[in-house]
DOROLUM-841788 format. One line per field, with one value per residue (C-alpha): x, y, z; residue in three letters; residue number from 1. Coordinates in Angstrom, 1 decimal, padded with zeros to 4 digits. Example, Ala and Ser with C-alpha at 12.3 -4.5 7.8 and 13.67 -1.06 7.14 Angstrom:
2
x = c(012.3_013.7)
y = c(-004.5_-001.1)
z = c(007.8_007.1)
residuo = c(ALA_SER)
num = c(1_2)
// end
This chain:
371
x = c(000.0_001.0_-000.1_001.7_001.6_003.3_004.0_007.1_007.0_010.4_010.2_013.0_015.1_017.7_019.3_019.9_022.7_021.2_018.4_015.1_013.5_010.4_007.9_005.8_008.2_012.2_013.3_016.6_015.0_013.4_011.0_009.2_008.8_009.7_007.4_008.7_006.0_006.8_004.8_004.5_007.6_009.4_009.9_010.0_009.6_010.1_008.0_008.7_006.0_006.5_004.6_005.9_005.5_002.9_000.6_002.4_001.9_-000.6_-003.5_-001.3_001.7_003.8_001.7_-001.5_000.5_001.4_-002.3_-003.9_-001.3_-002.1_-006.0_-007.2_-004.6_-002.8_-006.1_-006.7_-004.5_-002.9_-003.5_-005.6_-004.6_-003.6_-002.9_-001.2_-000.5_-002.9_-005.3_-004.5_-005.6_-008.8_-009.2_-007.5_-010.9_-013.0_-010.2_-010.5_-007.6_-004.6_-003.2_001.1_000.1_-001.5_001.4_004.0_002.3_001.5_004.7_006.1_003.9_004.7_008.6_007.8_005.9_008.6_011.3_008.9_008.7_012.6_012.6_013.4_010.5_011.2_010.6_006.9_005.8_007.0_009.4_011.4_014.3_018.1_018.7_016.5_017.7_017.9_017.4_018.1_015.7_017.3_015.4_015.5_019.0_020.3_022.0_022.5_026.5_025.5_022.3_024.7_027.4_024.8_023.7_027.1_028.1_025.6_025.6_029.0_028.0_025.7_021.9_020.1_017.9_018.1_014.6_014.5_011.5_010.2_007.5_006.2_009.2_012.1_011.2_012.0_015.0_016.4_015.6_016.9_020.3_020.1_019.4_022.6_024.9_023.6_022.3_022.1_021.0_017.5_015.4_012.8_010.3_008.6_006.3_004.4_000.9_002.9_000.8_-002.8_-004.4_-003.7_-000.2_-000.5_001.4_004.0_004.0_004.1_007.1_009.0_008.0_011.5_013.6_013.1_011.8_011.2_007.9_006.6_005.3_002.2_001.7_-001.6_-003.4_-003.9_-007.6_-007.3_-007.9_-010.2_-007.6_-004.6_-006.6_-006.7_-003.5_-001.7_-003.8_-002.0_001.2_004.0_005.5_004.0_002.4_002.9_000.5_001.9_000.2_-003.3_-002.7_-003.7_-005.9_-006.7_-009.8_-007.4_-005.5_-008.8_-010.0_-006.7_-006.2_-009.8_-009.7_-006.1_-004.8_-001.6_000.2_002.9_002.0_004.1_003.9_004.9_003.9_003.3_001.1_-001.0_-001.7_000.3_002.3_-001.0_-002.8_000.6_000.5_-003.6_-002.4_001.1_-000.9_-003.3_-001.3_000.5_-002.5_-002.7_001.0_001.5_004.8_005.4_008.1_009.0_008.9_010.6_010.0_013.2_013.1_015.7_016.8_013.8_011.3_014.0_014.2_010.5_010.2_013.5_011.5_008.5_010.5_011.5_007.6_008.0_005.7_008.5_010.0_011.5_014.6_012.7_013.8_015.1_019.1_021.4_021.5_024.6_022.5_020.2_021.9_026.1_024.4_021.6_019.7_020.1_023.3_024.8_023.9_021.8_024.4_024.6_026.3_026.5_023.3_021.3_020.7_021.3_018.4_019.7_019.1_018.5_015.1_012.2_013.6_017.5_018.7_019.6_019.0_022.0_021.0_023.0_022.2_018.4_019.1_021.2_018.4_015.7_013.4_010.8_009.6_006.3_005.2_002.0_000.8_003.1_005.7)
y = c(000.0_003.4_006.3_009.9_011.8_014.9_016.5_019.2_021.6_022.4_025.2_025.7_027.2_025.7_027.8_025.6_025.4_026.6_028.4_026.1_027.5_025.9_027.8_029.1_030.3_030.8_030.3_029.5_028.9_025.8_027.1_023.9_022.1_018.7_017.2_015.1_012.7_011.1_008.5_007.1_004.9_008.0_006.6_009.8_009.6_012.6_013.5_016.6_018.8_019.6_022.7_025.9_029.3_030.2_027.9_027.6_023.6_023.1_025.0_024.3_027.1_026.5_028.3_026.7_023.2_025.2_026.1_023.0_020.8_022.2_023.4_019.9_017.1_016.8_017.0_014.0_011.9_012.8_010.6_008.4_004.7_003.4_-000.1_000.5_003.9_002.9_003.6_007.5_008.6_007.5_009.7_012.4_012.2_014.7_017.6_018.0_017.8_019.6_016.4_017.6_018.9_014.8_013.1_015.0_014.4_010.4_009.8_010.5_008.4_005.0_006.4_005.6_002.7_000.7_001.5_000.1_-002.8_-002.7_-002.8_-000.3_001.5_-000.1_-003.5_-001.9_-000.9_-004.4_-003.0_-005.7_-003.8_-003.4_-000.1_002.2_003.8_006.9_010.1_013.7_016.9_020.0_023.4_025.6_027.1_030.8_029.4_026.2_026.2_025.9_023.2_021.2_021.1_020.6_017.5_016.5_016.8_014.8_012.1_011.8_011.4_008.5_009.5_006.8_009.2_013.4_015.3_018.9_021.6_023.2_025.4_027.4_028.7_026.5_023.2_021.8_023.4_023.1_019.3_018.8_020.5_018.1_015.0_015.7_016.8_013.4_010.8_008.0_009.2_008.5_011.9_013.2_016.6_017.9_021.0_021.8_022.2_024.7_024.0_023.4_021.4_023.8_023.2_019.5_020.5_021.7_018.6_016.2_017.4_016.0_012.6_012.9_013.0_009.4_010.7_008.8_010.6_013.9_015.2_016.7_018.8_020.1_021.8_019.7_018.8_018.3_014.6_014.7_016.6_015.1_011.7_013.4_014.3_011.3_009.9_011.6_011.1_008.5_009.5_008.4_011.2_011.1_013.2_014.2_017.9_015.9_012.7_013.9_010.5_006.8_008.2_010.3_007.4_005.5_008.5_008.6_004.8_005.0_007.7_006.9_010.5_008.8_005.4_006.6_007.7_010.0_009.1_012.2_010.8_014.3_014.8_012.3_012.6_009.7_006.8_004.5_006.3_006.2_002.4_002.1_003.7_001.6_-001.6_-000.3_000.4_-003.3_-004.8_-002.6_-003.1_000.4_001.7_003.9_006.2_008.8_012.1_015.0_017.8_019.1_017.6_017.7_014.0_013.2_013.5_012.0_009.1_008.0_008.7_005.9_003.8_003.8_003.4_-000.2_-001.1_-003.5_-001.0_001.9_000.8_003.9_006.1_008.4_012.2_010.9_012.5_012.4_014.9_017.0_017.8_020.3_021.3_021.9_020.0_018.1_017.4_013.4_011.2_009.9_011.7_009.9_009.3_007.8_003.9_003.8_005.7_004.2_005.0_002.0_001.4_001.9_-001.5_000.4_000.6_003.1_005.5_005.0_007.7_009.4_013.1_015.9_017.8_020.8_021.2_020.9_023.4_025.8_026.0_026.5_029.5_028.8_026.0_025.0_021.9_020.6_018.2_016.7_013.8)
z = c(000.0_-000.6_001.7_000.5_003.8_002.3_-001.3_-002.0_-005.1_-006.1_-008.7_-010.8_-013.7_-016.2_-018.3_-021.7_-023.4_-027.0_-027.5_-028.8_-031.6_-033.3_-035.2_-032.7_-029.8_-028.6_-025.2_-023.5_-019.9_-018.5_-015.5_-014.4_-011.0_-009.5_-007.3_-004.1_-002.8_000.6_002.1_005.6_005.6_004.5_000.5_-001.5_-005.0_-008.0_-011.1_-013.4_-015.0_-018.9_-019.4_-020.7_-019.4_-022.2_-023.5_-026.9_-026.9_-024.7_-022.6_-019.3_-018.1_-015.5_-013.7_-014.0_-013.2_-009.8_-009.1_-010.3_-007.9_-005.2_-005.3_-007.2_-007.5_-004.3_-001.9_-004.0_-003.2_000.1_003.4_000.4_000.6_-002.7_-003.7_-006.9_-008.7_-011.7_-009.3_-009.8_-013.0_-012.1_-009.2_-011.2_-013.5_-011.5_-013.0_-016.9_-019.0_-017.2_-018.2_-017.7_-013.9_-013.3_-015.4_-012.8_-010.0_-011.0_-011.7_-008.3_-007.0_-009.6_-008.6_-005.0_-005.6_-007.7_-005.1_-002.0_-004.5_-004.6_-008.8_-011.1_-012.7_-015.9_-014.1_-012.8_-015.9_-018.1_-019.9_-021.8_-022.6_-021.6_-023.4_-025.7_-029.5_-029.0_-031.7_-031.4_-031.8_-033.1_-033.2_-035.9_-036.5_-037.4_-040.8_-042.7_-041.7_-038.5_-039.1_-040.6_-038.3_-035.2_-037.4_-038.2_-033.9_-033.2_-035.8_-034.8_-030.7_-032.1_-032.2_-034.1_-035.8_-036.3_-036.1_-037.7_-037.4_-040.3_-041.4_-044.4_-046.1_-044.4_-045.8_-049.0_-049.7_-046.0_-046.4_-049.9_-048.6_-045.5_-047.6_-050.2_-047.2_-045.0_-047.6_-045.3_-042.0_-040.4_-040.5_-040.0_-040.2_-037.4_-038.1_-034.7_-036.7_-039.0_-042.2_-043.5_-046.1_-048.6_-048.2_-049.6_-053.0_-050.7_-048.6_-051.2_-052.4_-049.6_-050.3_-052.4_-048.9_-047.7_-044.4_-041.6_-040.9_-041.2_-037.5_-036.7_-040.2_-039.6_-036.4_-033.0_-033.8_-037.2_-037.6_-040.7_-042.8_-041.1_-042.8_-046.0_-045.8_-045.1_-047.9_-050.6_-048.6_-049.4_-046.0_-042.7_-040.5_-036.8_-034.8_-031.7_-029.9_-031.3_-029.0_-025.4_-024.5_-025.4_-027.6_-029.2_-030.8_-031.3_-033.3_-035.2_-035.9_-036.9_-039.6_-040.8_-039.5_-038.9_-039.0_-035.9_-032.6_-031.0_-027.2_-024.5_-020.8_-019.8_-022.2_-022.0_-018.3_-017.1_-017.1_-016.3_-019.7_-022.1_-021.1_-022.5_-025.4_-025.9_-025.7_-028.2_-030.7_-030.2_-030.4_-034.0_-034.8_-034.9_-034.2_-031.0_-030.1_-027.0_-027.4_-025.7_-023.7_-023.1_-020.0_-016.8_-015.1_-013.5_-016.2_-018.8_-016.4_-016.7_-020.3_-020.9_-018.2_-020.7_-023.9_-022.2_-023.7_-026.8_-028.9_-028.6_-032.0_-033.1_-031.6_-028.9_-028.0_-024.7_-025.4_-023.4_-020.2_-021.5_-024.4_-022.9_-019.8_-018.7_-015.3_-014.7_-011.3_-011.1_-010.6_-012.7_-015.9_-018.4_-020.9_-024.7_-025.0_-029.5_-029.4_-026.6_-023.1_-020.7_-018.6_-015.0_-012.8_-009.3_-007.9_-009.1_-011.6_-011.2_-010.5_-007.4_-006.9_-007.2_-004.3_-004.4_-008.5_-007.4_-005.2_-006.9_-009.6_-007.2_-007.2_-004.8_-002.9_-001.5_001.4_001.5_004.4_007.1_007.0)
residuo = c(UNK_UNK_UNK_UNK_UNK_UNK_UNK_UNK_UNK_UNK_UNK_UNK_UNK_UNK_UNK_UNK_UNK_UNK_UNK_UNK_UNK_UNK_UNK_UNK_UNK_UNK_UNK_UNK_UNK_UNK_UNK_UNK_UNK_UNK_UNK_UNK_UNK_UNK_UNK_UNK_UNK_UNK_UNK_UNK_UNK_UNK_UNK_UNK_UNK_UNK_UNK_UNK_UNK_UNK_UNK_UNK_UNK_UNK_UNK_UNK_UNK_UNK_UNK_UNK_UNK_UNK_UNK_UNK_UNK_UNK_UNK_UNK_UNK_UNK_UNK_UNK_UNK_UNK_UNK_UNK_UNK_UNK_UNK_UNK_UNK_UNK_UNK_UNK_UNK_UNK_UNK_UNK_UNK_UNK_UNK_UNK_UNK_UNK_UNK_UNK_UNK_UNK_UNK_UNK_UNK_UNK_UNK_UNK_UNK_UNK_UNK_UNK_UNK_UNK_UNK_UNK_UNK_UNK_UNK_UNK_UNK_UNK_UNK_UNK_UNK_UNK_UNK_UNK_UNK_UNK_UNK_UNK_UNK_UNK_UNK_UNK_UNK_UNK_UNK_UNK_UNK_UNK_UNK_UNK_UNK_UNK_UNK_UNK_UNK_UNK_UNK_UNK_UNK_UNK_UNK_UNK_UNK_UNK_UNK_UNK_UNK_UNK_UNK_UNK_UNK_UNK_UNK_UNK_UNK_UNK_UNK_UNK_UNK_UNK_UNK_UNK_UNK_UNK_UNK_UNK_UNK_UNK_UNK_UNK_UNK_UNK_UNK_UNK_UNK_UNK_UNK_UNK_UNK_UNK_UNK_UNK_UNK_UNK_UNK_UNK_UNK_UNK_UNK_UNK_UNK_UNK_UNK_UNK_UNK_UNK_UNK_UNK_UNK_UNK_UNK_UNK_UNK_UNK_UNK_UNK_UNK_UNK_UNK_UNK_UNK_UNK_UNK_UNK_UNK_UNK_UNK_UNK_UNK_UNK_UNK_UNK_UNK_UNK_UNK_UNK_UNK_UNK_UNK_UNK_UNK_UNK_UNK_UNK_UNK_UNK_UNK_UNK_UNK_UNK_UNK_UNK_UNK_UNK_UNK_UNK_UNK_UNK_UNK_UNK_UNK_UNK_UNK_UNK_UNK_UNK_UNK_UNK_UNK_UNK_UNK_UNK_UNK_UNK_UNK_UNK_UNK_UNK_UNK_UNK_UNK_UNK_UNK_UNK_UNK_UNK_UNK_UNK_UNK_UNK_UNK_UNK_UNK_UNK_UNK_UNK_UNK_UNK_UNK_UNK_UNK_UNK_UNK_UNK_UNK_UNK_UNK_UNK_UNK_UNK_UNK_UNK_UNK_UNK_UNK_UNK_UNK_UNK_UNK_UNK_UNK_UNK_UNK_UNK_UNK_UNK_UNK_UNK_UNK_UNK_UNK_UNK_UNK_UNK_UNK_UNK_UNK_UNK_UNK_UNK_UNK_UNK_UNK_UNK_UNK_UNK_UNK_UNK_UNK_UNK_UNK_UNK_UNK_UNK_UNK_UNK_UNK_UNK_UNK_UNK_UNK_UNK_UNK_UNK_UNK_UNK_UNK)
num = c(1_2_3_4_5_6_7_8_9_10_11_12_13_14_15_16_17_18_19_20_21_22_23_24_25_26_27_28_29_30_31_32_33_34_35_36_37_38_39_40_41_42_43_44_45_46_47_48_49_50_51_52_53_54_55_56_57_58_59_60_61_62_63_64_65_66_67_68_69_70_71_72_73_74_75_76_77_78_79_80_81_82_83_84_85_86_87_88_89_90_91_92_93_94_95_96_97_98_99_100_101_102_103_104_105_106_107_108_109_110_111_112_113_114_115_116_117_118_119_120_121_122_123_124_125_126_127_128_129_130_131_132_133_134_135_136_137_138_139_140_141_142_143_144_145_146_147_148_149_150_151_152_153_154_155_156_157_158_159_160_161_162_163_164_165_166_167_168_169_170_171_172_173_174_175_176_177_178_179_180_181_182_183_184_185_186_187_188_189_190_191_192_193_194_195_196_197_198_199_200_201_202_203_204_205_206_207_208_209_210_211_212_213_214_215_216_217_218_219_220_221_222_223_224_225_226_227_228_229_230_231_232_233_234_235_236_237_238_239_240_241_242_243_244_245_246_247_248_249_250_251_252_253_254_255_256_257_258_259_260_261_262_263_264_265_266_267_268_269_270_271_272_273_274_275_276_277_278_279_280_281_282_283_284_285_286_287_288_289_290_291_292_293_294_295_296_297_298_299_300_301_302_303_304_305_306_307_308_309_310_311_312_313_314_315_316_317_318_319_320_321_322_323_324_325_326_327_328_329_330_331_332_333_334_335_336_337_338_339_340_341_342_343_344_345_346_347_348_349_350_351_352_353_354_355_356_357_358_359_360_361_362_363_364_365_366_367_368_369_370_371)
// end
């Protein structure tokens, strides 16, 4: 049984080590918080929340994750007996979507219950594998010189697969340059909703890159023309800011918006929800693969956990810490083995906590209930 007898909110922010640029926002600051659950044997457990200071990718800021924690989620389950942490998303149900605030929170809690189980969270969620393939996401850059050298550095590191933003008027051209300059590297597009149906002329034409899939084209709730679209497509779509639940994927599968599902845990609400989905799409034999949300150690950790699932056939954005950050919060660093990351055989997520970096990045801190 778990009981969580007190919940810490550790807000903090990590300077990156490049700017991210997509098509719809710039930022070099990670403002997010990590969330310490402690039960009453004194187990602690850490989850990470994803959101972004505007509500660029999703509805939720960091500080809606800060209000909703505290006023909805926690009440719910603090001093609440729970048997197993897949019991959690179902009292999460009486709060609508807000689903990167639950997935934070849930997360601790699965943390805590794999180390009273004495397993690595890996091991609690059936993860059959040893190590996970691992690709690289890089943001939009200031010239092609320097796109090609970031690709170059990090083809050379070992990433399994190279993902590249685009939008209207850096696409076919930047990927045609790409595609002479790297002929036989894995890529693929990722546009962030970028385009629209009228774009499908455009679109087509990179059928000619030998992509590995083209990623979320179209708006978020676009399922009917992302259907069309992929029609008319050689290239597989993966939807990704349009998957936020189990019926999202249904609805997808359904319509033939996609044939790839891009799974983030935080934006699906949960580990407990990712794994509905994940056995859904085996059960379809439709390939899965983890996304990224520029996370620090702790949420890296559970998305490598998940990525252990036989489904996650494709290279996820799960890099390597030093990718993102000159020093992470956990110990030891999540690190690349010939583009992999090694899943770590210590109980609940792996990794211990680097105190004094948690620290040093912390900008305010909050304690609810008593330990």
């Amino acid at each position: 049984m778990i009981l969580i007898k007190q919940v810490i909110l550790h807000r903090l922010n990590m300077e990156l080590k490049q700017p991210f640029t997509t098509n719809l926002a710039s930022f070099r600051n990670k403002d997010f918080f990590i969330i310490e659950v402690v039960d009453e044997s004194g187990e602690r457990g850490f989850g990470e929340t994803a959101s972004f200071p505007t509500p660029w990718y999703t509805e939720e800021t960091v500080e809606t994750n800060k209000h909703v924690l505290e006023a909805f989620l926690i009440p719910l389950v603090l001093d609440v007996p729970l048997d197993h942490p897949d019991q959690v998303a179902a009292k999460f149900e009486v709060v609508r979507r807000n689903n990167m605030a639950k997935a934070a929170l849930e997360g601790a809690i699965w943390d805590v219950f794999a180390k009273k189980q004495g397993i690595p969270l890996a091991t609690a969620l059936g993860g059959t594998k040893k190590a996970v393939d691992v690709g690289v996401s890089i943001g939009i850059q200031p010239s092609m010189n320097e796109l090609f050298d970031t690709i170059a550095y990090h083809v050379e590191e070992g990433y399994k697969r190279v993902k590249l933003k685009i939008k209207p008027g850096f696409d076919v051209e930047m990927l045609a340059a790409v595609r002479r300059a790297f002929p036989t590297v894995p890529i693929m597009a990722d546009a962030n909703s970028a385009y629209r149906l009228h774009d499908l002329p455009r679109l087509k034409e990179l059928d000619a890159f030998n992509l590995q899939m083209i990623e979320q084209p179209l708006g978020h709730d676009d399922f009917i023309d992302h259907a069309t679209l992929q029609s008319q497509l050689d290239t597989p779509i993966c939807l990704d800011e349009s998957i936020h639940t189990f019926s999202d994927v249904r609805t997808a599968l359904t319509l033939g918006s996609c044939s790839i599902i891009n799974m983030k845990v935080a934006r699906v609400g949960g580990i407990t929800e990712a794994k509905k989905i994940h056995d859904y799409c085996k059960s379809n034999d439709v390939p899965v693969w983890c996304g990224g949300m520029l996370e620090a150690g702790i949420g890296r950790a559970h998305s490598i956990a998940l990525a252990t699932l036989p489904q996650f056939r494709l290279p996820g954005d799960t890099s390597a810490s030093n990718r993102y950050f000159d020093k992470d919060i956990i110990e030891p660093k999540v690190t690349l083995e010939n583009g992999q990351v090694v899943i770590p055989d210590r109980p609940g997520i792996g990794y211990e906590i680097d105190w004094r970096a948690l620290e040093n990045y912390r900008i305010e801190k909050s304690v609810i209930g008593k330990s």
